[in-house]
Structure formats: structure tokens, C-alpha cells
C-alpha positions as CSV (number, residue, x, y, z in Angstrom):
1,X,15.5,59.9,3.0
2,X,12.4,59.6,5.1
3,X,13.6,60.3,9.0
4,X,11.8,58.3,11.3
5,X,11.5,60.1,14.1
6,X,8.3,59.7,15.7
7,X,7.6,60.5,18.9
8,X,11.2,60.9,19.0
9,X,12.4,64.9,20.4
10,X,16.0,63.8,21.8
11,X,17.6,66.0,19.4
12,X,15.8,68.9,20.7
13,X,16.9,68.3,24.2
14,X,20.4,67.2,23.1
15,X,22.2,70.9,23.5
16,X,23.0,71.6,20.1
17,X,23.1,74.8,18.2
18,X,20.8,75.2,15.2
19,X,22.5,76.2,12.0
20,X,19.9,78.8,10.5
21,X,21.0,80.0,6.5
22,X,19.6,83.5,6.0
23,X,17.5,82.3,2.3
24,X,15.5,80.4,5.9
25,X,13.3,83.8,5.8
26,X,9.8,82.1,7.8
27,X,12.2,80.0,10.3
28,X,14.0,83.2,11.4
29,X,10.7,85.8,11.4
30,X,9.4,83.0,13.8
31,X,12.1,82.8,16.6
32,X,12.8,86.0,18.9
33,X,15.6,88.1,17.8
34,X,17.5,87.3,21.5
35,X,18.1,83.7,20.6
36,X,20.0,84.2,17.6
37,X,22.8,85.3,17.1
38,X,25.6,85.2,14.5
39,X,27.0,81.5,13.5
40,X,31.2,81.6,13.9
41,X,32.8,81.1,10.4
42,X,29.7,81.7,8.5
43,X,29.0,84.3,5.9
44,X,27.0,87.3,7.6
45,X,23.3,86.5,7.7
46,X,24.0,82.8,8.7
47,X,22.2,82.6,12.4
48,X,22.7,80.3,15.3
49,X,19.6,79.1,17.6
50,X,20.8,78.1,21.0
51,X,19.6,76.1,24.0
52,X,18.3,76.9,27.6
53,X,20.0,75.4,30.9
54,X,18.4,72.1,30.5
55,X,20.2,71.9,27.1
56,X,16.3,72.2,25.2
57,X,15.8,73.7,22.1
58,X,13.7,77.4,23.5
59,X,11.2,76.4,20.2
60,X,10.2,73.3,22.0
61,X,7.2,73.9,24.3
62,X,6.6,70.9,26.4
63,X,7.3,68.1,23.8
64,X,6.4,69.8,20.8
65,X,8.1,72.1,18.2
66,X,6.0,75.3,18.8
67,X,7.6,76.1,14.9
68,X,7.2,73.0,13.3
69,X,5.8,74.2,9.9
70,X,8.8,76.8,9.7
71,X,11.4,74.5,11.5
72,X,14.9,75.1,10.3
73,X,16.5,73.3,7.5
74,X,18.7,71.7,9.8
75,X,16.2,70.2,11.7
76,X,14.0,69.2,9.1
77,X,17.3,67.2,7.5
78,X,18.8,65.7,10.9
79,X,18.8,62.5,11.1
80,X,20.5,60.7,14.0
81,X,21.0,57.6,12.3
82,X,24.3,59.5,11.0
83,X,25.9,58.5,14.4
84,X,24.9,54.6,14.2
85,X,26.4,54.5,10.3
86,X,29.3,56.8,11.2
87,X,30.3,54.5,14.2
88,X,30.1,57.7,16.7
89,X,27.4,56.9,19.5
90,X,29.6,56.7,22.2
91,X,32.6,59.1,21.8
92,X,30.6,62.0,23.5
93,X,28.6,62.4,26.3
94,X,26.7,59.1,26.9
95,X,23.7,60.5,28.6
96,X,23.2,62.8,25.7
97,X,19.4,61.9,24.7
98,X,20.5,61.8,20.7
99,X,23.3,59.4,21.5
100,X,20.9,57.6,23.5
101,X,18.2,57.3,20.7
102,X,21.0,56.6,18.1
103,X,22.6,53.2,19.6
104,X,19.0,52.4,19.1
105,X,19.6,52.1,15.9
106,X,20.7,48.8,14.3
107,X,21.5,47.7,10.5
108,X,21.7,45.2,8.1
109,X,24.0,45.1,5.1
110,X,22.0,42.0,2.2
111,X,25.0,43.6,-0.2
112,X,28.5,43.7,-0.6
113,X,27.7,47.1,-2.1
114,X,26.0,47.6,1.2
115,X,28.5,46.8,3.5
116,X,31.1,48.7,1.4
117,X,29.2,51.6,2.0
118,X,29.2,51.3,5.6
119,X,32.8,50.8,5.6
120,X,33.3,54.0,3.7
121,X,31.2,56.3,6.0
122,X,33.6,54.6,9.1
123,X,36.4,55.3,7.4
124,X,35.3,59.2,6.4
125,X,34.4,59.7,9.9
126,X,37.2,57.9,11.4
127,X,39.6,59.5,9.5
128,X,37.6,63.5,10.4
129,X,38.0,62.6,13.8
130,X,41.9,61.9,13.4
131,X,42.9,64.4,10.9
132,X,40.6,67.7,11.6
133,X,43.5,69.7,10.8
134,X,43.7,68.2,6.6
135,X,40.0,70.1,6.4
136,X,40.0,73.6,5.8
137,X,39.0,76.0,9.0
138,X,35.2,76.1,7.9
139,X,34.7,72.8,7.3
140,X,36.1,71.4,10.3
141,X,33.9,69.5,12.3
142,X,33.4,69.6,15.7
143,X,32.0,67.4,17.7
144,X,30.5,63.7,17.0
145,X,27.1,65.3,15.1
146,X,28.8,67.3,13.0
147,X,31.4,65.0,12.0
148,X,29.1,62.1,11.1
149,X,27.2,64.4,8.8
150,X,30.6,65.6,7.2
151,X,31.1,62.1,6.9
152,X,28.1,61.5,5.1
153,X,28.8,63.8,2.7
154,X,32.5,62.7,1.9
155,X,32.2,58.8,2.4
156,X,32.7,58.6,-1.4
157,X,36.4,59.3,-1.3
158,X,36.9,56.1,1.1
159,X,34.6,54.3,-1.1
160,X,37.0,54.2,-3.8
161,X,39.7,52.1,-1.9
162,X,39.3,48.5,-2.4
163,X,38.7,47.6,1.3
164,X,37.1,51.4,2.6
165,X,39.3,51.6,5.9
166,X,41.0,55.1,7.3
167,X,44.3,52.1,7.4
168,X,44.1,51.9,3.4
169,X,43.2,55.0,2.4
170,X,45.7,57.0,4.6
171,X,48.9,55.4,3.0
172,X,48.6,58.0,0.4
173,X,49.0,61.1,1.3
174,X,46.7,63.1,3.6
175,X,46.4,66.7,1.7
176,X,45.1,64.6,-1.6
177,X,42.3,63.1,0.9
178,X,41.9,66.4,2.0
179,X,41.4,68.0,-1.0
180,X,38.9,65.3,-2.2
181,X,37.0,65.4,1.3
182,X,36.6,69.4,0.8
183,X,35.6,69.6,-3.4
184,X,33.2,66.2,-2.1
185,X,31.6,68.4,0.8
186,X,31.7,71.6,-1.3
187,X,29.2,69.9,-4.3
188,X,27.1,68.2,-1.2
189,X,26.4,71.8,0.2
190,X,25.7,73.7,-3.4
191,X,23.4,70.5,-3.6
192,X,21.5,71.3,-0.5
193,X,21.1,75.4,-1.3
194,X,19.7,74.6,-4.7
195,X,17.5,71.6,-3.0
């Protein structure tokens, strides 16, 4: 999907890491060896970009991305709609700029296919939110970015209930969710190596 971001920088000054894979040979010659350093519950050679005190990305020089061309992967892919569609703008710090930019956001559902979809990706990352512990270690997400884009990739085992809700789809049991949400999110991430 085309992301729309414009002008738009507030996930550079939103105090996230960066998620860097080590194939990302360009990205990672281009950023100083002192602000990476080893992501937690990643293979070895997976790389982490922090933040300075104002919670900036260090690549962004004034308002621009002074690696653009050889931006990570993960920034090239973000897209904060995820939050609007995922129902998380609000449940983290509300004077985050991304949360800001993403309540911008607003959407309209012509389908019922469409708003079935929608539904799904509430209930995936309603249901994340409540149950982090069904999710193996690794995949657990963390905070409201993360577990809209896990949501995302899962949505499709909510969309198979009738009526997508976290209330329908958690009267079976939890570990079969579970086991669907991780083979789901496993096939989404071979997708995006081989992509």
C-alpha cells in the first residue's frame, strides 16, 4: 500500500526504536556504529536504531531523513494508519506526535466485506492487547505500534468468526487462537524477507 505521509515526520519524533534486519547492508553502512546496537530477542545481526532526548530519530536532521534513500525497512513500511484500523490511538501516551497524526485518520467501510475487515483487525488487536501471554516470547508485542502491526498481520484468524469480535472468537479456546495468530504471523514475516 501507498503510505501517505507527506510532509508528515511524527514517527521520527515519536521515540521508537528502529528494527534494522542485517540482509539491510546500505541502511546499516549508513548509520554510526554507536547508535546501534543489538535488538533483544532477535537473531544475532538484527540491529536496533534508537532515539536522542527529544525522543528524534539521530537520522533526522532538522525535518528531513539525512538516509532517506537507504532508510530502514521498517521505516519505509510504517504506516500509522495501523493505529486508526487497529482501534489503538489513544491507549499510549496522547502527546505522542504518531498518535497525534493517526486519530487524523478517518475511514469509510461502502462493504460489508469492508467493515468485516475492520472488525477483524479490532478484534486481533484487542484480543493481543488482552492475551500477550497466548503469543510466543518473540512475538509478543509491546506497546500500541507494535501490536497494531501484529494485528495486521493476524486479523485473518478473527475474520473467520461470523461477527469478527475478541467476545466471539475467545469462546473457543485461547492456545488454538494462539497457535493460528503465530503460523498467521510467521507466513506474514517469510513474506516480507522474500519481498
Amino acid at each position: 500500500m501507498n503510505v501517505s505521509c507527506g510532509e508528515c515526520d511524527a514517527c521520527c519524533r515519536s521515540s521508537y526504536f528502529i528494527h534494522i534486519n542485517p540482509e539491510e547492508t546500505r541502511t546499516l553502512s549508513r548509520i554510526p556504529n554507536e547508535l546501534l546496537f543489538p535488538a533483544p530477542l532477535r537473531p544475532e545481526g538484527h540491529m536496533v536504531l534508537g532515539y536522542d532526548e527529544q525522543g528524534r530519530c539521530p537520522m533526522l536532521i532538522g525535518n528531513t531523513c539525512s538516509i532517506y534513500r537507504n532508510r530502514p525497512t521498517t521505516c519505509r513500511i510504517f504506516d500509522c494508519r495501523v493505529l486508526a484500523a487497529s482501534g489503538l490511538t489513544g491507549v499510549d501516551d496522547e502527546n505522542n506526535p504518531i498518535f497525534q497524526q493517526a486519530r487524523r485518520w478517518q475511514f469509510n467501510y461502502p462493504t460489508k466485506r469492508d467493515r468485516n475487515l475492520f472488525s477483524a483487525i479490532q478484534a486481533a488487536a484487542t484480543f493481543l492487547r488482552r492475551h500477550p501471554e497466548c503469543v510466543q516470547k518473540n512475538l509478543v508485542p509491546m506497546d500500541a505500534v507494535q501490536i497494531s502491526i501484529a494485528a495486521i498481520k493476524v486479523y485473518d484468524v478473527f475474520l473467520k468468526a461470523k461477527n469478527p469480535s475478541v467476545e466471539t472468537r475467545t469462546t473457543t479456546r485461547d492456545s488454538k487462537i494462539s497457535k493460528e495468530i503465530i503460523t498467521l504471523y510467521k507466513k506474514f514475516e517469510k513474506r516480507m524477507r522474500a519481498a
